[in-house]
N, C-alpha and C positions, 0 to 999 in steps of 0.2 A: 536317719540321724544327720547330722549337720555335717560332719566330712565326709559320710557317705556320698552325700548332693554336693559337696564342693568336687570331688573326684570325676563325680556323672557330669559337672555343667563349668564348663570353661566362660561364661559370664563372669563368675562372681573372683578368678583365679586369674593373675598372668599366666599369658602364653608358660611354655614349658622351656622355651627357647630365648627367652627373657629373663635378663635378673632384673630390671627394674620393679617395684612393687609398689604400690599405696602404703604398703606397710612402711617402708622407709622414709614417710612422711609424719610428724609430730601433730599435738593435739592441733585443731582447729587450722589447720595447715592443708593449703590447697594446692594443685596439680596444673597448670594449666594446657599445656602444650609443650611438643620438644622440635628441636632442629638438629639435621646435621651437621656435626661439629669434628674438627681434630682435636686430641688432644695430642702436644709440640712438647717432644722432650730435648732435653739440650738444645733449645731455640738459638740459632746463632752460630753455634760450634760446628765441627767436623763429624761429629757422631749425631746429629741432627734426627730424631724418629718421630714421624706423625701416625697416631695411633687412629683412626677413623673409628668412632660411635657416634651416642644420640645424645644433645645438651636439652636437661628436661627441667623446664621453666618453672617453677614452684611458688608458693604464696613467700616461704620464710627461708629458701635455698636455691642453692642450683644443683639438678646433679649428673653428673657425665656416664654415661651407659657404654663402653669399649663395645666394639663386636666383639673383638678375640674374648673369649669368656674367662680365658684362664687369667686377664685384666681386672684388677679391683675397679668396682664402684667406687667417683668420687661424688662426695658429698659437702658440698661449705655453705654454712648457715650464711642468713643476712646480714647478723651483724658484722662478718667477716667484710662484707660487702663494702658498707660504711666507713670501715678504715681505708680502702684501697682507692675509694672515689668514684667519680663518676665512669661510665661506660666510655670506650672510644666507638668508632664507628661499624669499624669492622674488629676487632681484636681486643678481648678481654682478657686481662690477666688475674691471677689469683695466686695467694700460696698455702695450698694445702696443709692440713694440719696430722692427718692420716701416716705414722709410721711406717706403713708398706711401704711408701715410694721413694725412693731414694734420693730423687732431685726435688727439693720445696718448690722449686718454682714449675709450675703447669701454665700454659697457655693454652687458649682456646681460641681456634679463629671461626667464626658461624658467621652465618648470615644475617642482616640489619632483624630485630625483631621488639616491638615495642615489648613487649613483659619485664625483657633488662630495664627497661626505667621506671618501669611501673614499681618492679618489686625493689627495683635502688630509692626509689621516693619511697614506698612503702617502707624500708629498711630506717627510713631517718626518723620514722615517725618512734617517737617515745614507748608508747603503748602497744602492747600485741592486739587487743584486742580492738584500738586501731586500726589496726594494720590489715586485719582480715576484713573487716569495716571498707578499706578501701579495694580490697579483691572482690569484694563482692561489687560493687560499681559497673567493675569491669566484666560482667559476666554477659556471654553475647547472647542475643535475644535467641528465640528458635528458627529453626530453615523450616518451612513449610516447604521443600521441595522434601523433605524426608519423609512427606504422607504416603502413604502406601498407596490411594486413589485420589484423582485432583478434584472427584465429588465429595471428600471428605467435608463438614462443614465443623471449621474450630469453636469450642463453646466456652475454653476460659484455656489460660495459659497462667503460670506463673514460675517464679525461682523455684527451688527445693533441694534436697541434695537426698543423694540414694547412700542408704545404712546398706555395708556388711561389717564382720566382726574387724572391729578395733578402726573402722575406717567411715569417714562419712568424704563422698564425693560430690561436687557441687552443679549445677545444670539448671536447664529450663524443663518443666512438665508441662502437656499440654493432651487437652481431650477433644476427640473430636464427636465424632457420632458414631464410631464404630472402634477407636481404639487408644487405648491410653501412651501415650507416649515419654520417654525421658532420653534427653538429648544431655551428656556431659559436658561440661564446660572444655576440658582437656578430652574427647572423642577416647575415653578411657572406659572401661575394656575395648569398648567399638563404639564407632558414631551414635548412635542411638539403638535404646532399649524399646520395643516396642511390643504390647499386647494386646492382642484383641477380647475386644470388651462382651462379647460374646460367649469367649473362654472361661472369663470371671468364675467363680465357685462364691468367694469368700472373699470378705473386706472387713476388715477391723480398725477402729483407731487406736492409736500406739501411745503411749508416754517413753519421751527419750531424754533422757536427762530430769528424770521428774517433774517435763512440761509437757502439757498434751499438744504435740504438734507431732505424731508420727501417725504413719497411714500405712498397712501392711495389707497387700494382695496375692492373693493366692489362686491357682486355677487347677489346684486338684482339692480333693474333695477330705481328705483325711493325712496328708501330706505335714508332717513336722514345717519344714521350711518352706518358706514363701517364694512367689518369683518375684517380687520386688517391695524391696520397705523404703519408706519415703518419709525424708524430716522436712517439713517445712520452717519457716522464718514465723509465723503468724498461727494462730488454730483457725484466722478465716478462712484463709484459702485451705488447710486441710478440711475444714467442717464441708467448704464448696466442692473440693473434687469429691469425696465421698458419698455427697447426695449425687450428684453427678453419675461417677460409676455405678449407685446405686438405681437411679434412674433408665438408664441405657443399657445395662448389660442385659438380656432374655431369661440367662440360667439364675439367675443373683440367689443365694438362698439368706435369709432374713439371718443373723445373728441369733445365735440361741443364749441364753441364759444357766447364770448357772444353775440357776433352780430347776430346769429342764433336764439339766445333764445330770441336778443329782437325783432326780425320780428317774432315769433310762439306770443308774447307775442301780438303785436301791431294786429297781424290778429286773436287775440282771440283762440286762440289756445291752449293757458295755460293760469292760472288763476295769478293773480296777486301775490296770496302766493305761487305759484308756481314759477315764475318767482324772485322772490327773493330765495329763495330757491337755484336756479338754480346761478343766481350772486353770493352767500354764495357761494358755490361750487367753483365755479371758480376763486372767489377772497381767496382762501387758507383757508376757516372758515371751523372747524371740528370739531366734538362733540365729538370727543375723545381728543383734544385740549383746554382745558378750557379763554386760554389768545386769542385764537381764534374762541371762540364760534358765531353760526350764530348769525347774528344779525339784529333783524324785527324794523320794527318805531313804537314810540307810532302815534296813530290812534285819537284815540277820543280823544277830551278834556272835554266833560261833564260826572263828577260822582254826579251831586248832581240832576238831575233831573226824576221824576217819569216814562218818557218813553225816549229811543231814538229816536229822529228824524234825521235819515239818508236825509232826502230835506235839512234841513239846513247845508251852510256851517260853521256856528258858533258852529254845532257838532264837527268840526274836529281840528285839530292843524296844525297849519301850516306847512307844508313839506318842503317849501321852505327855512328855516331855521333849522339849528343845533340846540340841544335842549336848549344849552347856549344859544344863540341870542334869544330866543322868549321872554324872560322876559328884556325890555329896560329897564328899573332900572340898573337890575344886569348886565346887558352886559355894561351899559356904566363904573359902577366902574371897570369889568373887563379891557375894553380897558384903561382906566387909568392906571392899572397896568402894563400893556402889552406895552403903549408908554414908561414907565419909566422904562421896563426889560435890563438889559444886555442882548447881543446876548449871547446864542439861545433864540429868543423869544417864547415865546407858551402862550394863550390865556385861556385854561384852564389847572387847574391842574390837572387833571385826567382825564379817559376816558370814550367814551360812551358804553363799554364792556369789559368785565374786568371779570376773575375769581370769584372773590368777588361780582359783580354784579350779575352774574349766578348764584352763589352759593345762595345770597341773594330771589333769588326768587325762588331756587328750594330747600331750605332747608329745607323743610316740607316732601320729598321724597331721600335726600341725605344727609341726617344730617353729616352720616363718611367723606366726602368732607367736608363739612363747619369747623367742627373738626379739621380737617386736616388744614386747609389753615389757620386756627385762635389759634393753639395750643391746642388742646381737649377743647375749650370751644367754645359757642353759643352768640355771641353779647349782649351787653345791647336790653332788651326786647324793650325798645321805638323805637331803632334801627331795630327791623324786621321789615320783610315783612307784616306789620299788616293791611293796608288798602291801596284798588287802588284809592282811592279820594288823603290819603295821602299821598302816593308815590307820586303822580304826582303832588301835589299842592309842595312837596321839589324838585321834578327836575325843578319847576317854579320856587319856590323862594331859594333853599338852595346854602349855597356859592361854595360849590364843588361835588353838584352834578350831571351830564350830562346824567344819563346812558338812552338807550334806552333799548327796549324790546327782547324778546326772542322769535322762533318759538313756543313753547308752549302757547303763548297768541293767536295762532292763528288756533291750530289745536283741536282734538276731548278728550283728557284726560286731565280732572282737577283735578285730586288729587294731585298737585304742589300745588293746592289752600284750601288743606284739611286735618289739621291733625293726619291723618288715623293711624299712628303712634303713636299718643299717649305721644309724645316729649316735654318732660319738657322744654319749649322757655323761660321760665321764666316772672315774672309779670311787666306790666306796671307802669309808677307814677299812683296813684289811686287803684292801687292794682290790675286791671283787667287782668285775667291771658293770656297769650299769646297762641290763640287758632288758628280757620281758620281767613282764608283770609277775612276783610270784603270788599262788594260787593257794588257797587252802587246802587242807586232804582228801576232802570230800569232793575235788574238780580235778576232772581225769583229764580238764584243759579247757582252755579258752571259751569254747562253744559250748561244754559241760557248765562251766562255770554261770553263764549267761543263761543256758536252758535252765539250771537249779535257781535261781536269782529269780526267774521268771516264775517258777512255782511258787517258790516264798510271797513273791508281791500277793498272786492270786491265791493265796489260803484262804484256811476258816478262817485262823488268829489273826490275818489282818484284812480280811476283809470284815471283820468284829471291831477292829480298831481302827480302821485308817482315818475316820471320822473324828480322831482325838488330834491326830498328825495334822488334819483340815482346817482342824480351828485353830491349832497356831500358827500355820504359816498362810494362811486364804481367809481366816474365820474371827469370831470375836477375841480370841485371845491373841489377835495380833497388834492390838493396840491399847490404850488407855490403864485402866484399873486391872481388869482383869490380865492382859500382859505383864501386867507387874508379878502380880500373884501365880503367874505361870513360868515367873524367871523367864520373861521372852523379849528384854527391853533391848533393844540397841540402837546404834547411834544416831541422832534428831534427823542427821543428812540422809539415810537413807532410807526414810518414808516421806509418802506423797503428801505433798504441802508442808513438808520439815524446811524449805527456803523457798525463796519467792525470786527466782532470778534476775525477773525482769524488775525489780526493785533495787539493784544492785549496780550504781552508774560509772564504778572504775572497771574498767573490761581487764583488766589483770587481775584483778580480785577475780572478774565473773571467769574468766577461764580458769582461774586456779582453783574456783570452787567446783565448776563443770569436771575440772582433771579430779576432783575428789571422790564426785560422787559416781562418776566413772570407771573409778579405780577400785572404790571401794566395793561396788554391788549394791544393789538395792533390792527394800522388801517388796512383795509381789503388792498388787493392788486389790485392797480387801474386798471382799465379794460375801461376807458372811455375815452377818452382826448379829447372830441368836447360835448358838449351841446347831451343829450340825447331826442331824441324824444319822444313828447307823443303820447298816446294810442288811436287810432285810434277807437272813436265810432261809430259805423256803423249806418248813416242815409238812411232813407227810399229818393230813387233819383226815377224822373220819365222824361221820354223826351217827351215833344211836338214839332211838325215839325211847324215851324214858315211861311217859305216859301221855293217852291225850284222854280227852272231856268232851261231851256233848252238851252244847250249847243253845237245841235245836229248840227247847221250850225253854221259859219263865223261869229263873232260879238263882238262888244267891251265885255268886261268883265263888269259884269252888278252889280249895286251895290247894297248895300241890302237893305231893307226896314230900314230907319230911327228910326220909331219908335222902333222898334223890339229892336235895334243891335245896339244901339245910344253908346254902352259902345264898340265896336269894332275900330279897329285904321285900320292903312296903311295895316297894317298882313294880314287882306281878300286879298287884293289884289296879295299875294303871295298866297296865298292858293289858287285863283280862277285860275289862271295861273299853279299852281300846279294839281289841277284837271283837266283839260285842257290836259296838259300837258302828265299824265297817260290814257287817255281815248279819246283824237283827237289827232291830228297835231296841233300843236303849230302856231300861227295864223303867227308868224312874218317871220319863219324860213320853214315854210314846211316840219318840220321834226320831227318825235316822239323821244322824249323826256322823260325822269326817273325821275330827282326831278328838283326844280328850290328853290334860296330863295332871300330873296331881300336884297340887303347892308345896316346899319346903313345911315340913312338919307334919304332913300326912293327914289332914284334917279338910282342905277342899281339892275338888277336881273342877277342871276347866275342861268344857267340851265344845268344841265347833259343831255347828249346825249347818245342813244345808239351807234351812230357811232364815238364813241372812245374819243367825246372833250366834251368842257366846254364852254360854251357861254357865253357872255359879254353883257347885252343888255339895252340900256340907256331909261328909261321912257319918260326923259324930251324930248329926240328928237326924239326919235322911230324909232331907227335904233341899229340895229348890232354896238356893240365897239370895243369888241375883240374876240378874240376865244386860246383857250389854248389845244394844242395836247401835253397832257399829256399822254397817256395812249395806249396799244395793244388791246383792246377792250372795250364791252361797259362803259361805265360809268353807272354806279347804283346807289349812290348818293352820294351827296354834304352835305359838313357841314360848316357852316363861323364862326370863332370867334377869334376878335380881332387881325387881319390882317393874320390869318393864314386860309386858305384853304385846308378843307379837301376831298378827293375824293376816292371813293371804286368803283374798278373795276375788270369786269370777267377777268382783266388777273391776276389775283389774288393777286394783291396789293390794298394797302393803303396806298393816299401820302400824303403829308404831304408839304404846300408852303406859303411860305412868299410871301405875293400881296402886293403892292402897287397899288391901283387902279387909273386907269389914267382920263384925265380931257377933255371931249366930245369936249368942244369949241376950242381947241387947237390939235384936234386928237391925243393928246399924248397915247401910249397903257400904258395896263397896264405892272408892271413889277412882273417877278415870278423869284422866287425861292426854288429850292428842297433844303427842310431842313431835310426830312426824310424819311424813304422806307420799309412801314411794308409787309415783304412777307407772302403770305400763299400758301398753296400746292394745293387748288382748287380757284375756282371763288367767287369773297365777291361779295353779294348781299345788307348788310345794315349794315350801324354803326351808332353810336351815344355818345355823347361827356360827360362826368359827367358837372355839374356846374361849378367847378374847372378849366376846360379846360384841367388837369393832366391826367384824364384816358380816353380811348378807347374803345369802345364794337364797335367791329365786328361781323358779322352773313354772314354762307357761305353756298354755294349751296348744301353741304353735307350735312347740320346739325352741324356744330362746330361751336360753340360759344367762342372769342376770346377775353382778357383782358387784354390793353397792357399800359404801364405806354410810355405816350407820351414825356414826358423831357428825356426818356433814349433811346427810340423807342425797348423796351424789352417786350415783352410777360411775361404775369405774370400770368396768367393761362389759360389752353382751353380747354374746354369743350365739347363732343361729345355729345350735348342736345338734337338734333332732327334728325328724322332721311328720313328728308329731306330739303327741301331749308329752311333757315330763314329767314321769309318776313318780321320782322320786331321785332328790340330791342329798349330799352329805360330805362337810369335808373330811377329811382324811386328821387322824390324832393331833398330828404336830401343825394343822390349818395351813399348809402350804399348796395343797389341792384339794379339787373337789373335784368326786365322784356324782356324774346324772345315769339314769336310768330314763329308756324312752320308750314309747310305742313303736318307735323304728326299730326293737329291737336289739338297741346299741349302748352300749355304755362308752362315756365318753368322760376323759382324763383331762381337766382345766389345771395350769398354772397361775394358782390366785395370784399372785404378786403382776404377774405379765398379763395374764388374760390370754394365754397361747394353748391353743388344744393342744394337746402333747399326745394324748392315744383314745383312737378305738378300737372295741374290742363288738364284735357282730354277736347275736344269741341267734338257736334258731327259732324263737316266739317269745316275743314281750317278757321285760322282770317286770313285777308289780313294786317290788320293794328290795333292798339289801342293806346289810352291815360290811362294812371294811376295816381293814385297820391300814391302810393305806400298800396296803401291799395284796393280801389274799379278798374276796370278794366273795361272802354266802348271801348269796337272790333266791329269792320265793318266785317259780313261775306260771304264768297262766295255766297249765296242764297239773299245775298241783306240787310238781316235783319243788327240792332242794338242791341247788346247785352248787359245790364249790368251783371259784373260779381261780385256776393261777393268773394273776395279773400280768407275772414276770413274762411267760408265754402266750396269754391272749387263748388260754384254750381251759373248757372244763375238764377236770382230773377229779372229781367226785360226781355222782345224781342218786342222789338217797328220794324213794318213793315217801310222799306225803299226804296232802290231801287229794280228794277227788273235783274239786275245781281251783279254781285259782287260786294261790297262798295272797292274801290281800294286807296283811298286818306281821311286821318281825320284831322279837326284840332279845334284845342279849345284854347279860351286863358286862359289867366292868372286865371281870377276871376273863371275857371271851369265851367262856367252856359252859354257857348256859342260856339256850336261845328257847324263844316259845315265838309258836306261828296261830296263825286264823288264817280260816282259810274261808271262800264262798259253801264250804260243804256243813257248814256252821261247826266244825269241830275247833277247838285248843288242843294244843300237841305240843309237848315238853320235850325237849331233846337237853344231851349229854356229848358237844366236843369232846374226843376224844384225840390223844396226840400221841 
């Protein structure tokens, strides 16, 4: 967590031996350098004392650093500056405004240093955001003697300033061929920041002020904080160093998506606080970002009872709601005021993350932050962090409070909740002094507290729900109509593209806007736009073989046993024909046949042919209708939906035909039309259609798996998955992936939206075919068997015996609990999911 890595790494901290701080610098307010200096008390008199510290040269201040420690910091703004005049040469004077000192007048004798006239010009200037306008000017180029080897070759250099919490410092960055560099304007913490680009892990673009100009790096691999976050002036030179370090570093791992992280999530692969984690990350939250701090769900809602009960769901809070809407009291006065807001409306006044909120809970380990953000003082004492009952019984009832939780309520260090520090919080009404955190009854302490926290996260109850928590604060219900209807609205300023800064040409207005949206927090960067799915818990599945059928001669298509199969429709009889079909001659036609399916209304079947056509063939009268020579060789299969025809053929298309189908009693044919013509460079063996009817998955006798957006007939990615024929793809319920099956053996996990292989999983000999639901995996295989597959794991946990040669044909319906196979032994076999 974030204080943890501030503790471990004196980078991002002053010395311990130092009170000067970054923190004792205002918004947009720069550091530049310090000299030694006296500070002269009684200048002139008989009691005459020169204190020796550091005079530290500042964008909008000066401010005097004592050695002797037990000496207050002083501090005197610029405009003080302005009254007093110009600088002399050697000897400035000032008169403090600071109560501790007992004499107003301070003198300072230092050495000639140009920053005194820069920031005395600067001080005259009207405008702040002038003013910083003109420190930037002055910013000194980089030393290339600070390369680490003098074979280094420079590839771009520019401004930039390094983000920690509540401070941005300003410098040059510069890349060479082996290491990224950032050199501080003021040699603050130390002369230059330097990484080797080698080390890289991970590189993200940032939004920092709700503009994209931040570039966060990192060189571990799973690490909360970063080793260095970078705002630029421009998003060119950030877009440039990032292709840049992306370029050059050896380890670089590509950016994952979140669609990625939520299938490791759904197939159990990452843990729930991992997987949030993971969202934080990629919706722009960074610990060195305070208005952007990660941000976890309150979890539990009982502190008042003697154990936790993780079985009850009345342990938990409801997810599916923002933490305003869970108290209907307070949410209905809130929409009253919300119906009677002038536009821009917003729902609450404040946010669920927020500097202040962060600060608020970790101010037992960050005191100088809290300081900072509140003018060197600590809150009214009944305002701490003083009890998790309390907290949470005001984000229930208080009028403006919403906030949610922090990673630290979820991982292994509690001294956020102890304190170890020794920090004067000051007393409560009743006089009781403001100490740790108290705990509820069911935490025998701190590390109790945190280990019970962690189980909650990871339960059934929320790992069944946390998908509802996703869509409001990452997911569709973080914005527009449906935020409304989730009571999830807040203020315009803190969503992306709520202002446009760089539109904004008074720099007083634009810092005082920057100081708002800073102040205030901001919402995460949406990453969702459809309903997120939940987490797939893995149930124990078993298959009984109900009955099978010999299909070895000549004979109507046989129907299944009633009792069994009562919940089966018209569909067997496409499947039974479909078996058939792969494993004899096709009763009507005398000719083998690749897939067949039956049309809406249960009246024709469509069957592919190896000899190049597509068959027409009417139930009611049982005869031949039509036939469609579409194709230069075989046909491999058919797909129907909603008057369109689709066909995958060894000449290596996929077409693409508008049918109208025609009417038996009147021999009218049917009518076609090519509406589209997807080529590929070898022979397609199988596709298959998303829900949407929008996309395409292709599978070809090579091994290349294809993904083509059908309203444009463009390929949108292709994949060299297997490395031989693909006998069979499918995507997954919610069309977010797709499952291939190969002659290699391998099944192989696609992110349609990325086109990024996300997993394989090895067999030991070929699947012919399977059904998934995007999570568990039943394949028919060459040897005949039935496989269930856990996906979560990559390993079979069932093999039910089936046929005696290969399972060649599957099918299952809807409800999942009714599957029939074909197999080369020429039988049909009825099976019964059982759960």
């Amino acid at each position: 967590c974030w204080f943890t890595a501030r503790r471990n790494s004196t980078e991002m901290l002053p010395l311990k031996t130092e009170q000067f701080s970054l923190l004792l610098l205002n918004l947009e307010e720069y550091y530049f350098e310090h000299h030694t200096a006296n500070h002269i008390i009684n200048k002139g008199c008989r009691d005459e004392r020169k204190i020796r510290g550091s005079l530290k040269i500042c964008s909008k201040s000066i401010i005097f650093e004592p050695d002797e420690k037990i000496q207050p910091i002083i501090k005197v703004n610029s405009a003080i500056l302005q009254l007093l005049g110009k600088p002399r040469k050697h000897v400035f004077s000032f008169s403090t405004l600071s109560p501790r000192m007992l004499n107003p007048l301070v003198s300072v004798d230092f050495r000639v240093v140009w920053e005194i006239s820069v920031l005395y010009r600067a001080s005259c200037l009207d405008k702040l955001g002038d003013q910083a306008a003109m420190v930037k000017v002055n910013l000194f180029p980089f030393f290339t003697c600070r390369f680490q080897s003098i074979s280094e070759t420079l590839h771009m250099e520019c401004k930039a300033e390094m983000v920690t919490p509540l401070v941005t410092n300003p410098g040059h960055v510069c890349v060479t061929d082996a290491n990224l560099y950032f050199q501080p304007l003021n040699g603050y913490p130390k002369p230059v920041v330097q990484i080797t680009l080698q080390n890289v892990r991970r590189i993200y673009k940032r939004r920092h002020g709700l503009m994209p100009l931040g570039l966060e790096v990192f060189c571990t691999e799973n690490d909360l904080c970063s080793d260095i976050y970078l705002k630029f002036y421009n998003y060119q030179d950030r877009d440039e160093l990032y292709f840049l370090i992306a370029t050059y570093i050896e380890n670089h791992i590509t950016e994952h998506t979140a669609e990625s992280y939520m299938l490791q999530w759904q197939r159990g692969h990452i843990s729930n606080y991992q997987y949030l984690l993971h969202l934080n990350n990629l919706a722009d939250r960074s610990c060195n970002d305070l208005s952007q701090y990660p941000v976890f769900p309150w979890i539990i809602a009982d502190y008042s009872s003697s154990v936790l009960d993780l079985t009850k769901p009345e342990t938990f809070r409801d997810l599916s709601k923002p933490i305003g809407a869970l108290n209907k009291e307070r949410l209905d006065r809130l929409l009253t005021r919300y119906r009677e807001m002038p536009d821009p409306k917003f729902m609450y006044g404040s946010h669920y993350s927020s500097p202040g909120y962060v600060l608020f809970y970790l101010v037992r380990v960050a005191p100088e932050y809290m300081l900072c953000l509140q003018n060197g003082k600590f809150d009214h004492a009944d305002r701490m962090f003083n009890s998790l009952a309390e907290t949470w019984k005001n984000c229930l009832d208080g009028a403006t409070d919403f906030k949610e939780l922090i990673p630290e309520f979820y991982e292994n260090d509690s001294s956020f909740l102890v304190n170890s520090l020794k920090l004067d919080l000051g007393k409560r009404q009743g006089g009781k002094t403001v100490e740790d955190v108290e705990l509820p009854p069911w935490a025998s302490g701190p590390d109790d507290f945190l280990q019970k926290s962690q189980e909650a996260l990871e339960s059934q109850y929320v790992s069944e729900h946390l998908h509802e928590w996703i869509d409001i604060i990452f997911g569709y219900k973080q914005k527009g109509s449906e935020a409304i209807a989730a009571h999830n609205v807040f203020h315009p300023l803190t969503y992306e593209g709520g202002v446009d800064l760089n539109s904004i040409m008074d720099p007083n207005e634009k810092v005082a806007l920057l100081t708002q949206i800073l102040e205030f927090g901001q919402t995460p960067k949406q990453l969702f736009t459809i309903p997120h799915p939940r987490r797939i818990i893995p149930k124990s599945k078993s298959l009984s073989r109900a009955s099978s059928h010999d299909v070895s001669i000549v004979e109507s298509p046989v129907s299944p046993n009633e009792e069994s199969f009562e919940d089966l429709t018209e569909e067997i009889l496409l499947f039974l024909l479909w078996c058939i079909l792969n494993t004899a001659f096709f009763l009507f036609f005398l000719q083998a046949l690749s897939s067949c399916l039956i049309l809406p209304g249960d009246t024709t079947v469509i069957c592919s042919s190896w000899d190049n056509h597509i068959y027409f063939y009417s139930i009611a009268f049982g005869r031949q209708q039509d036939v469609l020579m579409g194709h230069d060789d075989a046909v491999s299969k058919v797909c129907w939906r909603d008057e369109r025809l689709y066909s995958a053929s060894w000449d290596s298309t996929v077409k693409v035909w508008h049918c109208v189908p025609g009417e038996t009693s009147s021999n009218k044919k049917h009518h076609f039309e090519l509406l589209a013509e997807l080529e590929h460079d070898v022979s397609v063996n199988t596709i298959d259609l998303n829900a949407a009817n929008t996309v395409l998955a292709s599978g070809t006798k090579e091994g290349t798996v294809s993904i083509w957006d059908v309203t444009t007939a463009t390929v949108l990615h292709q994949l060299p998955c297997h490395s031989g024929t693909v006998f069979d793809a499918a995507f997954s319920p919610d069309s977010r992936h797709l499952l291939s099956a190969g002659e290699d053996n391998c099944f192989k996990v696609i992110d349609v939206q990325t086109g990024m292989l996300i997993s394989s999983v090895t067999a030991d000999e070929p699947q012919r075919c399977f059904k998934w639901d995007g999570n568990t995996i039943l394949s028919g295989s060459w040897s005949g068997e039935l496989l269930i597959w856990d996906l979560l794991g990559g390993k079979v946990i069932e093999r039910i015996k089936g046929h005696t040669g290969a399972v060649m044909s599957m099918w299952m319906n809807e409800q999942c609990n009714s599957v029939i196979t074909g197999g080369e032994d020429r039988q049909i076999m009825f099976w019964k999911l059982q759960y």
